[in-house]
RODO-2510 file (C-alpha; in nm, 4 decimals, decimal comma):
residues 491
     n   res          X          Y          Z
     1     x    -2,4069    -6,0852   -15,8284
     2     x    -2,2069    -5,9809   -16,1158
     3     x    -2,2277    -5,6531   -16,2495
     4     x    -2,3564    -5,6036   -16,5993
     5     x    -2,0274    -5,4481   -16,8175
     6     x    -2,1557    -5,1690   -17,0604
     7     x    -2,0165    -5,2162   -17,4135
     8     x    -1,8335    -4,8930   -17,4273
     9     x    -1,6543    -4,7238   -17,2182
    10     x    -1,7085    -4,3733   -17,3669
    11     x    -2,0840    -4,4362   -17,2407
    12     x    -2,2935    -4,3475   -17,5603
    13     x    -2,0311    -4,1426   -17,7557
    14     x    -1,8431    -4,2996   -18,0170
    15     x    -1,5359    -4,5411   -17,9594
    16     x    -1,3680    -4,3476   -18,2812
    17     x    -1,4414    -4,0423   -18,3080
    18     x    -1,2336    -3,9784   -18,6460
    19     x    -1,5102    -4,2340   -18,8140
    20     x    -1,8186    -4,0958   -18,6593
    21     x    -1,6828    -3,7561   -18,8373
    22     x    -1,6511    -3,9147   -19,1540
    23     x    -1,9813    -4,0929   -19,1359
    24     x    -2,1216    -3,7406   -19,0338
    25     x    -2,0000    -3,5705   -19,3127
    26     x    -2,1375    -3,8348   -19,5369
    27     x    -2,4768    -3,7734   -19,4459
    28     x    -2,4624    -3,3889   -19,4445
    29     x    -2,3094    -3,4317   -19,7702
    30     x    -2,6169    -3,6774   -19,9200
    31     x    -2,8591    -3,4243   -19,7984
    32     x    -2,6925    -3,1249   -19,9099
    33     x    -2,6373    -3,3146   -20,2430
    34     x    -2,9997    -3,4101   -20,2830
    35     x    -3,0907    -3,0507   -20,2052
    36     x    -2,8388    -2,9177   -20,4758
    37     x    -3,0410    -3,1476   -20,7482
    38     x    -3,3517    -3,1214   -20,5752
    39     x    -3,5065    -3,0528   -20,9325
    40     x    -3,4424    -3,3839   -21,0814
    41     x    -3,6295    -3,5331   -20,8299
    42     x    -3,9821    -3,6101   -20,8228
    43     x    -4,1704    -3,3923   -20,5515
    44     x    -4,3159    -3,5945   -20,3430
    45     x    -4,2438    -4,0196   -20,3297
    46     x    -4,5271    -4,2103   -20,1085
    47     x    -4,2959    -4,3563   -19,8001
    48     x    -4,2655    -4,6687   -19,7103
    49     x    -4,4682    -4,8268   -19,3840
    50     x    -4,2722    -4,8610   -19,0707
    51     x    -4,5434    -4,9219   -18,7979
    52     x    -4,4294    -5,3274   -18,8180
    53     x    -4,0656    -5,2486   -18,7190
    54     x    -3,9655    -5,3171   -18,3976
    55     x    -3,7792    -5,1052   -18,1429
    56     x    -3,3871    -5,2712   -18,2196
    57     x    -3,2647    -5,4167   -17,9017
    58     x    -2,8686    -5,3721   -18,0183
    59     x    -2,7882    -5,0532   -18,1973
    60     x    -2,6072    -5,0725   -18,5568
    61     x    -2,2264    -4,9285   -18,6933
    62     x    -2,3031    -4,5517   -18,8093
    63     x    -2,2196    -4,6430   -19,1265
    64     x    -2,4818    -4,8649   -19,1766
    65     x    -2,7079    -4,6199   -19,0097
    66     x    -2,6022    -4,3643   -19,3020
    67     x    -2,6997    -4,6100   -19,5646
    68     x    -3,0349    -4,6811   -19,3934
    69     x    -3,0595    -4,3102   -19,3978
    70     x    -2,9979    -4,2087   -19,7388
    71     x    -3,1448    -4,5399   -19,9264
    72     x    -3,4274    -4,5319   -19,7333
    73     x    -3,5630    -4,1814   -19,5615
    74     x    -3,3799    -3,9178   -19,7040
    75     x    -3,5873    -3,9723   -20,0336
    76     x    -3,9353    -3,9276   -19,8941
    77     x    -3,9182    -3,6225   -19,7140
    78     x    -4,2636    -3,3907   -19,7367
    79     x    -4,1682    -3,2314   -20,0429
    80     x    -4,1508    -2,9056   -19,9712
    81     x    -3,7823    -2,7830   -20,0382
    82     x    -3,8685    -2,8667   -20,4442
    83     x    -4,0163    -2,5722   -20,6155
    84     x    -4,2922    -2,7181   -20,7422
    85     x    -4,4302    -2,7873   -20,4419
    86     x    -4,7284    -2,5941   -20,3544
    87     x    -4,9177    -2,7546   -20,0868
    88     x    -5,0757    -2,6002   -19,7977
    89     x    -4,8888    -2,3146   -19,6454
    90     x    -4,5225    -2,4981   -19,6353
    91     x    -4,1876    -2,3064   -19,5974
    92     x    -3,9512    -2,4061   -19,8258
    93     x    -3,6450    -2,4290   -19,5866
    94     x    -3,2973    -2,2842   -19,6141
    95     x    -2,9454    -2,4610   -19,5938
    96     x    -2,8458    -2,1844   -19,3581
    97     x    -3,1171    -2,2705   -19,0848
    98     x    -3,0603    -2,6114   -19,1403
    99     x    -2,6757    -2,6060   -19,0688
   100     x    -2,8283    -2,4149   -18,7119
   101     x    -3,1053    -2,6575   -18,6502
   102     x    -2,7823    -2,8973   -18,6682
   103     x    -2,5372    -2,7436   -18,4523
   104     x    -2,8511    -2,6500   -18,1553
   105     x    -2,9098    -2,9939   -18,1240
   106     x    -2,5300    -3,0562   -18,1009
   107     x    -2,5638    -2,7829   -17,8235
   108     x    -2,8399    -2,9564   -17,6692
   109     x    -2,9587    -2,6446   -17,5080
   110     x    -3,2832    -2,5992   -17,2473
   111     x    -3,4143    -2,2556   -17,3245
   112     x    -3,6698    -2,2716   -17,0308
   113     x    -3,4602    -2,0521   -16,8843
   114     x    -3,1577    -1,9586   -16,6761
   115     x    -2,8067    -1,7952   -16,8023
   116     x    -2,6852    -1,9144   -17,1498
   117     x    -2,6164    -1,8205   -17,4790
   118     x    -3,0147    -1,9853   -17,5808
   119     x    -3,1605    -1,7619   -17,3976
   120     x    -2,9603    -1,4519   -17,4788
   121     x    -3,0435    -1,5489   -17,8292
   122     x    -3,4063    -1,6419   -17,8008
   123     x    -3,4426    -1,2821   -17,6254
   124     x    -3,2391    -1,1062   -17,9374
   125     x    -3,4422    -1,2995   -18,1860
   126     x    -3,7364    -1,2036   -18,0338
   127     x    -3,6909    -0,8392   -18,0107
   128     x    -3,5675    -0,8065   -18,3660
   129     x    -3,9709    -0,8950   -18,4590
   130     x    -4,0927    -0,7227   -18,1655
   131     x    -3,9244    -0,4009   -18,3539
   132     x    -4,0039    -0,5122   -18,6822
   133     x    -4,3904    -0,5193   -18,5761
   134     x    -4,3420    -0,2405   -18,3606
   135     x    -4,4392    -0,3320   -18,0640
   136     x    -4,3478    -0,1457   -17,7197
   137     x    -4,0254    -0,1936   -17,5190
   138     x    -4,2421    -0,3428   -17,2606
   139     x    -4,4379    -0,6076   -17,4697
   140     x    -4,2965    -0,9408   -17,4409
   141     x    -4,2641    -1,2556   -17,6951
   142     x    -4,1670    -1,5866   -17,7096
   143     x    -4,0908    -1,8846   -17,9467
   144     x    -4,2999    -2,1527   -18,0175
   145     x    -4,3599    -2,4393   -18,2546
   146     x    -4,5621    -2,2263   -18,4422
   147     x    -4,8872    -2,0097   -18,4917
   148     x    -5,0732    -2,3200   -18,3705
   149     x    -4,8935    -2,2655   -17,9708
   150     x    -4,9202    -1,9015   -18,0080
   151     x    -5,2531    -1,8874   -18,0554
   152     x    -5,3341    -2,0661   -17,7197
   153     x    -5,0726    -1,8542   -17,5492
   154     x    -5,2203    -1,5319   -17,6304
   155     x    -5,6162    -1,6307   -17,6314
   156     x    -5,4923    -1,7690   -17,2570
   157     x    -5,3582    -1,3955   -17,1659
   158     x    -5,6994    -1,2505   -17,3627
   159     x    -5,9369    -1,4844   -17,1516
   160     x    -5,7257    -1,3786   -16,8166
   161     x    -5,6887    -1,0223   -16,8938
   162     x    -6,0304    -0,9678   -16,9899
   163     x    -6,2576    -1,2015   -16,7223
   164     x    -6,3993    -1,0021   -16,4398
   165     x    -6,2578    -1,2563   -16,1859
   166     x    -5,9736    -1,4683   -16,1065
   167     x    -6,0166    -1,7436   -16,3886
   168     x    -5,6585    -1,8671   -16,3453
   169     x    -5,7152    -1,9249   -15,9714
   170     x    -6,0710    -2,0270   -15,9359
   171     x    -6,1470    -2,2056   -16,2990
   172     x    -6,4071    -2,1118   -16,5680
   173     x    -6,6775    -2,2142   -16,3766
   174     x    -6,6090    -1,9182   -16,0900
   175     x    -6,7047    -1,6603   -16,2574
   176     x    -7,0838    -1,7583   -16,3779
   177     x    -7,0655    -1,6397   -16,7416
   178     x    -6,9955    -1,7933   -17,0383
   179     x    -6,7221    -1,6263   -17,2125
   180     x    -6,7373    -1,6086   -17,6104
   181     x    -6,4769    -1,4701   -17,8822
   182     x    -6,5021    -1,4100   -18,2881
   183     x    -6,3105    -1,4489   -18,5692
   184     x    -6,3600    -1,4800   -19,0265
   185     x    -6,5280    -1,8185   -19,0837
   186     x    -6,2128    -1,8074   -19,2578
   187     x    -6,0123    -1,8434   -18,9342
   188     x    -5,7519    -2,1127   -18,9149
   189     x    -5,8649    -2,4067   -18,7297
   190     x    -5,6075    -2,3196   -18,4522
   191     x    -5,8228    -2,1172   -18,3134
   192     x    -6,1330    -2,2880   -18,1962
   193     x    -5,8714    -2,6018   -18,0740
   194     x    -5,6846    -2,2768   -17,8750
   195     x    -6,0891    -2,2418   -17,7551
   196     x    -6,1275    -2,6025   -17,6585
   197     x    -5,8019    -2,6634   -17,4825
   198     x    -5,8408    -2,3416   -17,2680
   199     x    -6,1814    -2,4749   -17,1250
   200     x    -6,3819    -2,2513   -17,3196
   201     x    -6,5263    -2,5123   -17,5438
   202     x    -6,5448    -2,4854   -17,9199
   203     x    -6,9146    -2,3039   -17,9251
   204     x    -6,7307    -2,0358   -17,7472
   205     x    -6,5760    -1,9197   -18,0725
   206     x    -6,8332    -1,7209   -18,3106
   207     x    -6,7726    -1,7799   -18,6731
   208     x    -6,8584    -1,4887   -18,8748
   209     x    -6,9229    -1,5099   -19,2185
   210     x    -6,7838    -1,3552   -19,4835
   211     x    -6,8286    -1,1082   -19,8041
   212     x    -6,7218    -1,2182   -20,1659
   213     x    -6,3366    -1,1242   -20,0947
   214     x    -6,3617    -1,3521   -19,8290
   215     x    -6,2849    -1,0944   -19,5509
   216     x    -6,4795    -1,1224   -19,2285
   217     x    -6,7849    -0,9300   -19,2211
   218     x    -6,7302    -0,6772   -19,0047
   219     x    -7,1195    -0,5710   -18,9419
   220     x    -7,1972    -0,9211   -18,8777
   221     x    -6,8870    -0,8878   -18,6285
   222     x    -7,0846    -0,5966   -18,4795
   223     x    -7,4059    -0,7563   -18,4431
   224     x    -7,3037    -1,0828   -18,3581
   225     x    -7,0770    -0,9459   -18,0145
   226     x    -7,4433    -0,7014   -17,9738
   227     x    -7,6171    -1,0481   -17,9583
   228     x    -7,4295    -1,2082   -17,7392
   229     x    -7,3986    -0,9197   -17,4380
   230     x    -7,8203    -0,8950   -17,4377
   231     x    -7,7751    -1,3321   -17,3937
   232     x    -7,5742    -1,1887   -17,0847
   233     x    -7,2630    -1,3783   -17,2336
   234     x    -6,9350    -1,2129   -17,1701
   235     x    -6,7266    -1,1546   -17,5553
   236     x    -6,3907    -1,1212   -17,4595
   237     x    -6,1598    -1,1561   -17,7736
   238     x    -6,2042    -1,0893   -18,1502
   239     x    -5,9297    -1,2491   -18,3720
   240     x    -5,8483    -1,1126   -18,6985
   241     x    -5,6321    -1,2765   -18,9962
   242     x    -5,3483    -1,1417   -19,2217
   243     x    -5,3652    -1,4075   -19,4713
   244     x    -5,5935    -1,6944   -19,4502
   245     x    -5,5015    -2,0475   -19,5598
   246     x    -5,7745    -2,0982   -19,8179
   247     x    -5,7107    -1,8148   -20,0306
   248     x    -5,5055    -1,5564   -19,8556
   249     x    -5,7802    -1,2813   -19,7775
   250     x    -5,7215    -1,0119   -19,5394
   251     x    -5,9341    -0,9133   -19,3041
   252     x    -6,0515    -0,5315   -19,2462
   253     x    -5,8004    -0,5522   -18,9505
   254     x    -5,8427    -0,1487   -18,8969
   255     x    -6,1556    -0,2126   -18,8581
   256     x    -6,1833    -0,5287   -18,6312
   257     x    -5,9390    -0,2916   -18,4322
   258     x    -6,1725     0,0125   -18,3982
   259     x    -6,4702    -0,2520   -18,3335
   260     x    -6,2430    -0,4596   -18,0208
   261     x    -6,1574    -0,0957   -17,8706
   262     x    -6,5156     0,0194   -17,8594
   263     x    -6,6256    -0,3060   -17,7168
   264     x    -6,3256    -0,3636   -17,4868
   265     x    -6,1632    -0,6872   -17,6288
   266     x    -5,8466    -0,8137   -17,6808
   267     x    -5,7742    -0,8200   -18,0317
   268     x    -5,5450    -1,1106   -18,1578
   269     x    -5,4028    -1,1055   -18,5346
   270     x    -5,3169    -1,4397   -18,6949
   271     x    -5,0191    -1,3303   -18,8786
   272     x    -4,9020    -1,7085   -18,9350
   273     x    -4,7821    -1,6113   -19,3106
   274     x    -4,9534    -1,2896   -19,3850
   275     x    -4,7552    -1,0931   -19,1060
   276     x    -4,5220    -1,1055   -19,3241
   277     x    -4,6936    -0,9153   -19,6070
   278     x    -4,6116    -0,5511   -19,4777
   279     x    -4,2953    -0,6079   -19,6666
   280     x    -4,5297    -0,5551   -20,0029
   281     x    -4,5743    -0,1498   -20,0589
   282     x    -4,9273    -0,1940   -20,1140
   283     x    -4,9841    -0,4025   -19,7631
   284     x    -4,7179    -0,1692   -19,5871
   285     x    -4,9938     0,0208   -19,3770
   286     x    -5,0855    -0,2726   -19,1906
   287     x    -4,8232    -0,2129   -18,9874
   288     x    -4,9847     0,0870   -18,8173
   289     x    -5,2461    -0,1524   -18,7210
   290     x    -5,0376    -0,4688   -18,5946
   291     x    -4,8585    -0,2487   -18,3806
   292     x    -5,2260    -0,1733   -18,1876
   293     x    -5,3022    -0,5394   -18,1590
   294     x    -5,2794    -0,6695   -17,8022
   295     x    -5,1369    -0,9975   -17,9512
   296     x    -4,9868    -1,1427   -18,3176
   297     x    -4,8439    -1,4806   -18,3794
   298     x    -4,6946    -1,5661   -18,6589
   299     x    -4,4443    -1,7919   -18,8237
   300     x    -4,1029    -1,8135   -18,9577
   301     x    -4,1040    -2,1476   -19,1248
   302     x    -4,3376    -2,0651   -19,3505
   303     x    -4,2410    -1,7199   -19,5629
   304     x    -3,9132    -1,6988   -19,3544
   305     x    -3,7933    -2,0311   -19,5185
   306     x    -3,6507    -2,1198   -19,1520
   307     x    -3,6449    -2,5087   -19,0822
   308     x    -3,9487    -2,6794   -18,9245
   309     x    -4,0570    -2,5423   -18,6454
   310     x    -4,0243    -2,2038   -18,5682
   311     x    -4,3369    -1,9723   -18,4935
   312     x    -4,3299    -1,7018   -18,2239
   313     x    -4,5994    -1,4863   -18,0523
   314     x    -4,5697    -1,1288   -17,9300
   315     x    -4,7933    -0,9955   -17,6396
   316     x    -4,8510    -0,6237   -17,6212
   317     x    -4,8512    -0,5850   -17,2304
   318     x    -4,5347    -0,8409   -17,1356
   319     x    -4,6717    -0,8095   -16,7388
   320     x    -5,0306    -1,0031   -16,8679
   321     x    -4,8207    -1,3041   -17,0652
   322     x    -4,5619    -1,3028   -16,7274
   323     x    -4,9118    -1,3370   -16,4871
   324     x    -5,0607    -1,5954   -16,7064
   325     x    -4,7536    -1,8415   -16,7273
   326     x    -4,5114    -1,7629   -16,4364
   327     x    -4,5417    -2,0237   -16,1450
   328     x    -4,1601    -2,1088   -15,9958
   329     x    -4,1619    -2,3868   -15,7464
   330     x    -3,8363    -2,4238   -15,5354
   331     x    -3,6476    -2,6255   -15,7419
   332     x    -3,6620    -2,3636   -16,0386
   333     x    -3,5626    -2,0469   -15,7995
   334     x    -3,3227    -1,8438   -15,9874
   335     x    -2,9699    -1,6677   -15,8797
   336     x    -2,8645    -1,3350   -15,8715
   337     x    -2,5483    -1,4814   -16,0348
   338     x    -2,4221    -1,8156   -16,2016
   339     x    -2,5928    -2,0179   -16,4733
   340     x    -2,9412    -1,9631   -16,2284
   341     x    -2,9565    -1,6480   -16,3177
   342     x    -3,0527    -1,4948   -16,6411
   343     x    -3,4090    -1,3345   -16,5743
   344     x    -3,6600    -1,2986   -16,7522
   345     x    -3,6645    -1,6920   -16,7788
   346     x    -3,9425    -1,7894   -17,0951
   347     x    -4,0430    -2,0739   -16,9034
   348     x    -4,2339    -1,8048   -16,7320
   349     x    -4,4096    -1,6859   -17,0762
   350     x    -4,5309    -2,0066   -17,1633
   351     x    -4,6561    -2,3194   -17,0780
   352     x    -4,3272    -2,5242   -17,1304
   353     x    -3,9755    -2,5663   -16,9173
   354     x    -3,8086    -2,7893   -17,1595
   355     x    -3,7687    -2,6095   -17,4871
   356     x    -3,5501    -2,6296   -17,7663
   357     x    -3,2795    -2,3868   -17,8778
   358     x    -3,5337    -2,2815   -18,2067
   359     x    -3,3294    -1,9181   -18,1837
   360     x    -3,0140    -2,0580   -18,3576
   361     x    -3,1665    -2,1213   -18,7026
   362     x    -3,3714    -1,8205   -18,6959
   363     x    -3,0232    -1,6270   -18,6576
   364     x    -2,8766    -1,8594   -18,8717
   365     x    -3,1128    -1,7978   -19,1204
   366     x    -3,1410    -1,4171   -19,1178
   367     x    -2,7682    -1,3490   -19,0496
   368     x    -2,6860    -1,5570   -19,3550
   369     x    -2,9286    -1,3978   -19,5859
   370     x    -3,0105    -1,0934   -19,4685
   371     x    -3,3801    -1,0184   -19,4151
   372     x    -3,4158    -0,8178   -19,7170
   373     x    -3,3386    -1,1075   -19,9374
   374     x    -3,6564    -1,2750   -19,7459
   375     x    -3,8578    -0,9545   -19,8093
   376     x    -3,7520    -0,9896   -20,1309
   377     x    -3,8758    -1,3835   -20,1572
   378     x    -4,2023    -1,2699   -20,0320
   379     x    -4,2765    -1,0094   -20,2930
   380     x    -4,1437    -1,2558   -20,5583
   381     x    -4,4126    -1,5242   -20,4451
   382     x    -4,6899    -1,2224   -20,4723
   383     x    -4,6194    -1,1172   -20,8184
   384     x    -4,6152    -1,4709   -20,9528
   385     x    -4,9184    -1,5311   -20,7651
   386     x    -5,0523    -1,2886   -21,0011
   387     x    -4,8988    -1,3873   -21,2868
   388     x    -5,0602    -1,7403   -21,2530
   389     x    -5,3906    -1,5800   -21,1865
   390     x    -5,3382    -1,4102   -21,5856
   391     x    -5,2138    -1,7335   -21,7303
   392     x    -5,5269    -1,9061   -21,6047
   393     x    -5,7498    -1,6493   -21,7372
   394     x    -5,6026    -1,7888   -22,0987
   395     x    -5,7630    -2,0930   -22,0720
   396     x    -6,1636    -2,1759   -22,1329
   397     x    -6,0906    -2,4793   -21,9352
   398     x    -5,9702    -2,2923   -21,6003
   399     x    -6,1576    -2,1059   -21,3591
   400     x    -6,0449    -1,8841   -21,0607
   401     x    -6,2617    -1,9510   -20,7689
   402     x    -6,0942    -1,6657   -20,5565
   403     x    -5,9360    -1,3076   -20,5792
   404     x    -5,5391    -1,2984   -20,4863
   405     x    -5,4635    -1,0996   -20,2403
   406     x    -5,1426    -1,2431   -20,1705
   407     x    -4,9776    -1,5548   -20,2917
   408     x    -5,2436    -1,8156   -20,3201
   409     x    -5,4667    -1,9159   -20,5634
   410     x    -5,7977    -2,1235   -20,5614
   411     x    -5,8956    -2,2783   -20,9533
   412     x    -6,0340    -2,5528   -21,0532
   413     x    -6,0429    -2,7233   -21,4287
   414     x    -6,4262    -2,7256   -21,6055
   415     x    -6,4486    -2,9286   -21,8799
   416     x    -6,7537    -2,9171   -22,1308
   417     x    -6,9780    -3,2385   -22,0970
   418     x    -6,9532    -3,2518   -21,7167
   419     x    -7,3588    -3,3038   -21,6153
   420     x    -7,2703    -3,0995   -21,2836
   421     x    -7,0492    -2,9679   -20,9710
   422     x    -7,0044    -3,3063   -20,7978
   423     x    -6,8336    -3,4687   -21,1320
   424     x    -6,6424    -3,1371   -21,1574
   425     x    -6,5322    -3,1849   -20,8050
   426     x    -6,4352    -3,5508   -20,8524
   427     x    -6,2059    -3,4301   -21,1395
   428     x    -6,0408    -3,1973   -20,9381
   429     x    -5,9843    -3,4689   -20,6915
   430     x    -5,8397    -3,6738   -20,9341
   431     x    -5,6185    -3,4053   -21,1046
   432     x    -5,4577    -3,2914   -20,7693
   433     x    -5,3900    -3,6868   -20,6583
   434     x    -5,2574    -3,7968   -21,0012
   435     x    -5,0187    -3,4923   -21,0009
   436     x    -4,9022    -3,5954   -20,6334
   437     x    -4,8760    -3,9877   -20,7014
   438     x    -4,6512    -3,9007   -21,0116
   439     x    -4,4286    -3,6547   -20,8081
   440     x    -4,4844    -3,3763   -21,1010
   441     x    -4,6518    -3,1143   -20,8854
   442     x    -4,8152    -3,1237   -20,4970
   443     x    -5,1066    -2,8584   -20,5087
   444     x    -5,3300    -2,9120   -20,2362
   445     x    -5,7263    -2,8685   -20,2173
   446     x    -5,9977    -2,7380   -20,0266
   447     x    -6,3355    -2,6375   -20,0876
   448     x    -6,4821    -2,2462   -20,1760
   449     x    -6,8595    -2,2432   -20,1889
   450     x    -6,9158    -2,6007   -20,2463
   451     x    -6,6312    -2,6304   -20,5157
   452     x    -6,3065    -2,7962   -20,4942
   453     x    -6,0617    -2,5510   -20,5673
   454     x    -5,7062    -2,6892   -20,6220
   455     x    -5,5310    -2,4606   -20,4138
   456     x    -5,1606    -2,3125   -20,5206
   457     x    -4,9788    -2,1637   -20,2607
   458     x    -4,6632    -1,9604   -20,3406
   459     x    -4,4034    -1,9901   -20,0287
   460     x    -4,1367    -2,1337   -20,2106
   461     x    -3,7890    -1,9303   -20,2811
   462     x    -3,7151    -2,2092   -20,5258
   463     x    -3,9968    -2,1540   -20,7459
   464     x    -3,9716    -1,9972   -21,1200
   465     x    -4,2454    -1,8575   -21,2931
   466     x    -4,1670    -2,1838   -21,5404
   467     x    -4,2291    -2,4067   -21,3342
   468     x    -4,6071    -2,2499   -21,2434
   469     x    -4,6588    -2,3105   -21,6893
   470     x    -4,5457    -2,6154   -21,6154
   471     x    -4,8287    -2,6742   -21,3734
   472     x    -5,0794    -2,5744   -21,5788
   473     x    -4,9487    -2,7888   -21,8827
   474     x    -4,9346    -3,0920   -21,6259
   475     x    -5,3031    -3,0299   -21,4898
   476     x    -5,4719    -2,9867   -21,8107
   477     x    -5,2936    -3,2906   -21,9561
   478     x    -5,4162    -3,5102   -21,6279
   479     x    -5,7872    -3,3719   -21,6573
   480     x    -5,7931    -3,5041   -22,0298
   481     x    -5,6424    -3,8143   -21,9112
   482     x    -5,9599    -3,8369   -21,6599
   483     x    -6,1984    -3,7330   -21,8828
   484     x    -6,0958    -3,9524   -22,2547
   485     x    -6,4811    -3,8944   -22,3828
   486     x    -6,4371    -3,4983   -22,3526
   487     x    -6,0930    -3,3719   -22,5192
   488     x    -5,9809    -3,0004   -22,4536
   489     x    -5,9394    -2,7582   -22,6836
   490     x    -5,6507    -2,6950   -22,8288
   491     x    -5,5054    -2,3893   -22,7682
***
């Protein structure tokens, strides 16, 4: 039988390496060169389907694969590098991160664990925000893909920690008690998934309402865990929010604290983006409270401008996260010395062994810039947050459906000779996909009250205060273009 001969003889590396470096630097150049001029393009382009092409049998030259790359996926990235993007809560990136997120998957590093320069640098990133957030010598953290990850990692240390048997042993279903948390009805939908994924189920998670600033009602909060012990239900964990994605609110986090102490539950912060706002003066004394918090996640591709992704989560007592994740079978026994060695591995502080070397463009990142020039970002995107919310206020046709707190706001346009909130919605609608489909602006939406808010959120290092007039030029000019048989006023 004769023996199949493999094409190349270098196994999957290139025959000539001299061209693969030249083909390599032409693609890092067309990026790069796209991201220089980023301004003259549109912001977002609708991509092309792909779910028809098959999986290629034979591979093609790297040239041509450059070509395919630049004509036809380079131009329809997300959108968010261009600074009039303004969608959702989206990090704007960084070429320094980027040129890190490159040369870690050149490395091709496993940061489950064991002894190598991944590690070493996952466990120096780490305790740069562990001292940043104050947070005890003893606490212990751990990257993730984001908020979304750290969220289930520390409400699975909260529900261990805090049930009155051995739920990681013996299941939910040991102990004979439902067990409930709370949070804003604000929260980010990561939480009640964290809820349903753990076993708790989604009715677990109470969702208490909140005052006109959008905060979380912290009476309510008081009432509602009251309710729940005289059902004989066991409230475990209360999560609190530093920034919320609809408008940015902060919750009375000094006071969920007090409330979680008295009661005797874990307190999580979602700190996704709003961590982050301690570097304002007038936000700085939230960080006498985050350091109190038994757990904070948060992210640094979002007001870090690190690459996608890169979140990380912080446990107050490092022995709980250890208990709930550690479980070494013989073929993962570390080494007192060698490459097996290397303790604490994070494999143990999470629910993954294979993980990605997400360390190098966080250093990347902050080495390069420094983190006050990301402080600095921050309070720029706060200030011009507020600066929109005054040029709205100049126009009869505007309305802001939210106070900013931080860098988000909620309006929504209001023309005369609308007969009610649903056509008023359905222009809103229109305005925010018309300014997407023509690649002038990408606000996002969501809903406040029963209105549809089109929802500006400020997280880009690119952004002028311009190109926010420019926004509002571009969204009154697509409402009249939606509405011919009501013409604004001229200003």
């Amino acid at each position: 039988m004769d023996d199949v001969q493999p094409q190349n003889q270098n196994g999957l590396d290139p025959q000539d390496w001299d061209l693969a470096l030249h083909q390599f630097q032409r693609a890092v150049d067309a990026a790069l060169e796209r991201q220089r001029h980023i301004r003259k393009q549109p912001v977002w382009v609708a991509p092309p389907s792909l779910t028809e092409t098959p999986m290629p049998a034979m591979g093609m030259g790297l040239k041509e694969l450059v070509d395919h790359f630049e004509k036809h996926i380079l131009p329809y990235a997300t959108g968010n590098t261009h600074p009039k993007f303004f969608g959702w809560v989206h990090g704007s990136g960084n070429i320094y991160g980027a040129l890190g997120e490159a040369l870690a998957a050149v490395m091709n590093c496993n940061v489950g664990g064991r002894n190598h320069i991944g590690t070493s640098l996952e466990k120096q990133v780490v305790a740069w925000f562990r001292n940043f957030f104050g947070f005890p010598h003893s606490s212990a953290g751990i990257l993730t893909s984001g908020t979304s990850m750290g969220t289930i990692i520390a409400l699975a240390c909260a529900r261990n920690s805090r049930a009155t048997w051995d739920v990681q042993r013996q299941g939910l279903c040991a102990g004979n008690v439902s067990m409930v948390a709370y949070a804003s009805a604000e929260a980010h939908s990561c939480v009640t998934k964290a809820l349903d994924l753990l076993g708790l189920g989604r009715e677990a998670l109470r969702l208490i309402p909140v005052n006109a600033e959008f905060r979380m009602d912290t009476g309510l909060l008081e009432a509602a865990i009251r309710a729940d012990r005289e059902q004989k239900l066991l409230p475990f964990c209360v999560i609190s929010t530093i920034g919320t994605v609809n408008t940015g609110a902060i919750d009375d986090i000094g006071a969920v604290a007090a409330i979680a102490a008295r009661e005797g539950l874990w307190h999580h912060i979602d700190g996704a983006f709003g961590a982050f706002s301690v570097c304002l003066p007038r936000y700085r004394h939230l960080a006498s409270v985050i350091t109190s918090a038994d757990s904070l996640a948060f992210d640094m591709h979002k007001w870090l401008h690190v690459p996608y992704d890169a979140g990380c989560v912080l446990i107050r007592e490092g022995e709980i996260q250890r208990r709930t994740f550690s479980l070494r079978p013989e073929y993962l026994q570390s080494l007192a010395d060698g490459l097996a060695g290397g303790e604490p591995w994070f494999c143990d502080y999470g629910p993954e062994l294979s993980r990605g070397f997400r360390a190098l463009k966080v250093w990347f990142t902050i080495q390069a810039l420094g983190f006050d020039a990301l402080s600095s970002a921050i309070v720029k995107n706060c200030v011009q947050a507020g600066q929109l919310a005054e040029e709205i206020a100049r126009y009869p046709q505007l309305e802001l459906l939210a106070p900013v707190t931080l860098n988000i706001v909620c309006l929504r346009v209001r023309l005369e000779g609308l007969s009610g909130e649903p056509e008023i919605n359905t222009l809103n609608r229109q305005v925010i996909a018309t300014l997407q489909n023509r690649g002038l602006a990408v606000p996002s939406t969501t809903e406040l009250s029963g209105k549809v808010a089109i929802r500006i959120c400020l997280t880009n290092h690119r952004t002028q205060f311009e190109d926010l007039q420019e926004l509002i030029k571009d969204i009154l000019a697509v409402a009249a273009e939606h509405q011919p048989t009501h013409p604004l006023p001229k200003q």
